[in-house]
C-alpha positions in Angstrom: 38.8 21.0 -22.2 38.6 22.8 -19.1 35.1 24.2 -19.7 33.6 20.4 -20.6 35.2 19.4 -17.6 33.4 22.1 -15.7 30.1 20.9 -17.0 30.4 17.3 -16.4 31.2 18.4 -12.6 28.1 20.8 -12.5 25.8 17.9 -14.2 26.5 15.2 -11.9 26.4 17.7 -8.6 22.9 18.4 -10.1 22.3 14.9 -10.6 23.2 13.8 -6.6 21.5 16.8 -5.2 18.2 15.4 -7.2 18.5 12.3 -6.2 18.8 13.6 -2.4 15.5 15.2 -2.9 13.8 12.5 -4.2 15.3 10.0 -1.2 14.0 12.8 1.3 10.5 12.7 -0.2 10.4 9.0 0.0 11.6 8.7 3.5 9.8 11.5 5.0 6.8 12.4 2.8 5.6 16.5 1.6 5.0 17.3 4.9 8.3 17.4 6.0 9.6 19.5 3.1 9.6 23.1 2.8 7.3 24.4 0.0 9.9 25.7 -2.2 11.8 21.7 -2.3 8.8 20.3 -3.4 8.1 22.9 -6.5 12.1 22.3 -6.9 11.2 18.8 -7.1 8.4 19.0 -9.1 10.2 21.0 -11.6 12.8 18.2 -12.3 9.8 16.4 -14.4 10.1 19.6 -16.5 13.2 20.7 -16.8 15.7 17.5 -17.5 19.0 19.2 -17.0 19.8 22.0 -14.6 19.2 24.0 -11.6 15.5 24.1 -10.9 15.9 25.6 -7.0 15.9 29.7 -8.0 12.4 28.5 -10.2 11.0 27.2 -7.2 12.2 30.6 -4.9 11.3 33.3 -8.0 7.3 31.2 -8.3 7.3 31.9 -4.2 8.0 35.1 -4.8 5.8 36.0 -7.6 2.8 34.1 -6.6 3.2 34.6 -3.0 2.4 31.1 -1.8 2.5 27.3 -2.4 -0.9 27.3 -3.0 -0.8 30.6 -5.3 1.8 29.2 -7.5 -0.7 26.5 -9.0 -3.6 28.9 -8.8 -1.5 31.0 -11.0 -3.1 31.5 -14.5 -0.9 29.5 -17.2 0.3 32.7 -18.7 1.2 34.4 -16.0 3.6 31.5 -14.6 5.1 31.4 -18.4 6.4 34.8 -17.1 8.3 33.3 -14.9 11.8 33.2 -15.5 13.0 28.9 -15.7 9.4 28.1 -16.5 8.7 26.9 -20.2 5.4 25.5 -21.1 6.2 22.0 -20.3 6.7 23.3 -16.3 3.3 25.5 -16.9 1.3 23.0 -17.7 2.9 20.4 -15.6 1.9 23.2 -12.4 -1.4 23.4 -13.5 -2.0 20.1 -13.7 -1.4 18.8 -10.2 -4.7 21.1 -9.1 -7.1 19.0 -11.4 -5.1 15.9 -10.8 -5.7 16.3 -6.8 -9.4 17.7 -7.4 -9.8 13.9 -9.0 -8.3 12.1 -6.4 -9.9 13.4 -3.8 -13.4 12.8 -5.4 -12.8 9.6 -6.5 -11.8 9.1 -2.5 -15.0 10.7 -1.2 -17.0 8.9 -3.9 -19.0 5.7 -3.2 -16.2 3.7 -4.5 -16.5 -0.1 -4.0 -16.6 -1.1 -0.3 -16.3 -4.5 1.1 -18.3 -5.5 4.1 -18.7 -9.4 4.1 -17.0 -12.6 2.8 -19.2 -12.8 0.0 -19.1 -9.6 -1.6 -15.0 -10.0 -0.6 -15.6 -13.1 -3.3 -17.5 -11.4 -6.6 -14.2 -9.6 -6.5 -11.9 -12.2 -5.9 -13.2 -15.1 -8.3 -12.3 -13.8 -11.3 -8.3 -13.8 -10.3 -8.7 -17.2 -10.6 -10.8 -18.0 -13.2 -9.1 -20.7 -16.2 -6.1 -21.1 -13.6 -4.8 -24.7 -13.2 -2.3 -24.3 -10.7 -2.7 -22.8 -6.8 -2.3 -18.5 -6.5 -3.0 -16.5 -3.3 -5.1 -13.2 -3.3 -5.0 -10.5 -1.0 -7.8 -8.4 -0.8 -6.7 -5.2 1.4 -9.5 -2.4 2.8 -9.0 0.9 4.4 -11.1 1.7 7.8 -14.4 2.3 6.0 -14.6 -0.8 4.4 -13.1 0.6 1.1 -11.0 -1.6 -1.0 -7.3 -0.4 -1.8 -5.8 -3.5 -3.2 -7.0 -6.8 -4.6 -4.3 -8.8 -6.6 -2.4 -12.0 -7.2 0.7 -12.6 -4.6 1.8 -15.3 -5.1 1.5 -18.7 -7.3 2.6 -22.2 -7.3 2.0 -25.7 -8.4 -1.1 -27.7 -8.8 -1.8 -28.7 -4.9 0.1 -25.6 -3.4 0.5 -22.3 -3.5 3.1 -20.3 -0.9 1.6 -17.8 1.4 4.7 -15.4 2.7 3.4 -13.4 5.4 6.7 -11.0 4.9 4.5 -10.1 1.6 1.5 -9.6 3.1 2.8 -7.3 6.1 4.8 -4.7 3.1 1.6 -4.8 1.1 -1.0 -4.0 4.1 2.0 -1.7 5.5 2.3 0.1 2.1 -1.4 1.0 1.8 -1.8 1.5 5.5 -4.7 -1.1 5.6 -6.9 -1.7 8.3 -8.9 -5.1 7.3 -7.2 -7.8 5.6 -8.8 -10.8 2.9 -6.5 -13.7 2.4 -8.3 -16.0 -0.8 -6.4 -19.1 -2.5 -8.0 -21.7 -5.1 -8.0 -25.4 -5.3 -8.2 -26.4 -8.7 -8.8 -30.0 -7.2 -12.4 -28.5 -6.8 -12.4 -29.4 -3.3 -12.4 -26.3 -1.1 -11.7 -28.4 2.6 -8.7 -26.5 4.0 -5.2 -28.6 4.3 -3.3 -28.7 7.6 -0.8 -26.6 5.6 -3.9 -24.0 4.4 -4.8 -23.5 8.6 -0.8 -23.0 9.7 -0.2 -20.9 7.6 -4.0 -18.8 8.3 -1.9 -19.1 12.1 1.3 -17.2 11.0 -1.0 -14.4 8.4 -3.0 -13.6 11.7 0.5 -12.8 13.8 1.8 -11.6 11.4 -0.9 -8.8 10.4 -1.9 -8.7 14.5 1.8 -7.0 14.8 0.7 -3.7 12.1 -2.7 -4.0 13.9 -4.6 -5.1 10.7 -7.5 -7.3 11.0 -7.2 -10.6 9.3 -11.4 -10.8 8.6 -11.4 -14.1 6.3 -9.5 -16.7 4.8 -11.4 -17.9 1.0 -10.6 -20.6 -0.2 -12.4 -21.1 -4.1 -12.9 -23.4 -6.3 -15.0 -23.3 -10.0 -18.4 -23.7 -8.6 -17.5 -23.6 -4.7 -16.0 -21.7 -1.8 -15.2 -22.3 1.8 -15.1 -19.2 4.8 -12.9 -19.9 7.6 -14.7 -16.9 9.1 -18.1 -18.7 8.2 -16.9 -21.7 9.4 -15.7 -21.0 12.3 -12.0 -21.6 11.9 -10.7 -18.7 11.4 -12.2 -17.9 14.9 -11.1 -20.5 16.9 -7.2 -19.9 15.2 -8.1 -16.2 16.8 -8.9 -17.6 20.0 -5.7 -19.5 20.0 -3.5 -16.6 19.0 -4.8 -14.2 21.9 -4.5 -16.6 24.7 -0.8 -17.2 23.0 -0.2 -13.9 22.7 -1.6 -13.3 26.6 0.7 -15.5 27.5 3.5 -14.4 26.0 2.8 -11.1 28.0 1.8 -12.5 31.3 3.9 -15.8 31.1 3.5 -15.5 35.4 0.0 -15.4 35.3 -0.8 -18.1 32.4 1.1 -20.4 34.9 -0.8 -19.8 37.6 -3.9 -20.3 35.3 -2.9 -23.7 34.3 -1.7 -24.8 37.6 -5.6 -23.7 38.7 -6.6 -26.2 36.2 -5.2 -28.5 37.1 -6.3 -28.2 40.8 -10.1 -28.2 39.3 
């Protein structure tokens, strides 16, 4: 009974400190871990049940290096003691798997660089829907798209738009331009008062991560307005920067408007 009870204890220590590195990874990223937590932590995907810290120290050791442990031939890091060929294989994978990424990053992957090319990718979210949905179409700093999807849906004349959403998303994929689209099945694409306050709170709302808000779309089957081509979107801009000056300089906006009203 003892020895049972022994093992239960040693399992669910395991089990904490695991989850412990995982919270740290999330919360900090690789960079602030020391090289042998990460292979520690990359081992758990191998091995289900057990200590997987001395495997991490003894491939250090070995291979001399983080690097060197996934340059290690597969047969050589079968050697190791801890490592099966589930933990080989999942080592040498992460080499091939980053050589991907990082081409597919440097590739000419699809960039967006005006409202209307913003739309080819857009329309189709929409297509055979009868009822309002919001997408957000998210792009890095060169123009690159990171994220183009549904948010939100809702009845046949409305559809909510929750900044809150919006700021995790752009936030989570560290955006730097910003596509708001929504449809009208009515098939008339005018904006609503509702459609241009709630443009208003998107742009403070994505002005505070420091992510440009380039367009509002609103589509229809065979139409589309721009509030960016339209001007709109511009003078809702306008508004919130002399808002926003004033909320920093209140002293000075008064003295502005009491200059106004001298003239």
């Amino acid at each position: 009974m003892a020895g049972k009870a022994g093992n239960k204890t040693e399992k669910n220590l395991h089990q904490g400190h695991r989850e412990r590195v995982r919270e740290q990874f999330l919360k900090n990223g690789a960079a602030a871990m020391e090289p042998h937590v990460l292979l520690e932590m990359l081992l758990f995907y191998a091995v289900p049940r057990g200590d997987t810290n001395p495997t991490a120290h003894r491939l250090l050791e070995r291979f001399g290096s983080f690097s060197g442990v996934f340059d290690a031939p597969y047969e050589e890091l079968l050697k190791v003691e801890g490592i099966g060929p589930s933990g080989a294989l999942l080592l040498k994978m992460i080499p091939g798997i980053f050589r991907r990424y990082q081409e597919d990053r440097e590739s000419d992957g699809m960039r967006v660089f005006s409202s209307e090319e913003a739309l080819r990718l857009i329309r189709p979210k929409f297509l055979g829907r009868k009822t309002e949905a919001v997408v957000l179409l998210l792009m890095d700093s060169r123009g690159r798209v990171i994220y183009c999807d549904i948010v939100s849906e809702g009845s046949v004349n409305a559809a909510p738009i929750y900044a809150p959403v919006l700021v995790r998303l752009a936030a989570s994929y560290n955006a730097s331009t910003a596509i708001l689209a929504h449809n009208h099945p009515s098939g008339h694409p005018i904006p609503t008062s509702g459609d241009i306050s709630a443009t208003r709170h998107v742009i403070w709302a994505l002005d505070a991560l420091g992510v440009h808000l380039y367009d509002h779309l609103i589509v229809t089957e065979t139409d589309y307005l721009s509030m960016h081509s339209s001007g709109i979107l511009g003078e809702l801009r306008e508004d919130h920067e002399m808002r926003k000056e004033q909320q920093l300089y209140p002293e000075g906006a008064v003295a502005s408007d009491q200059e106004a009203n001298l003239r």
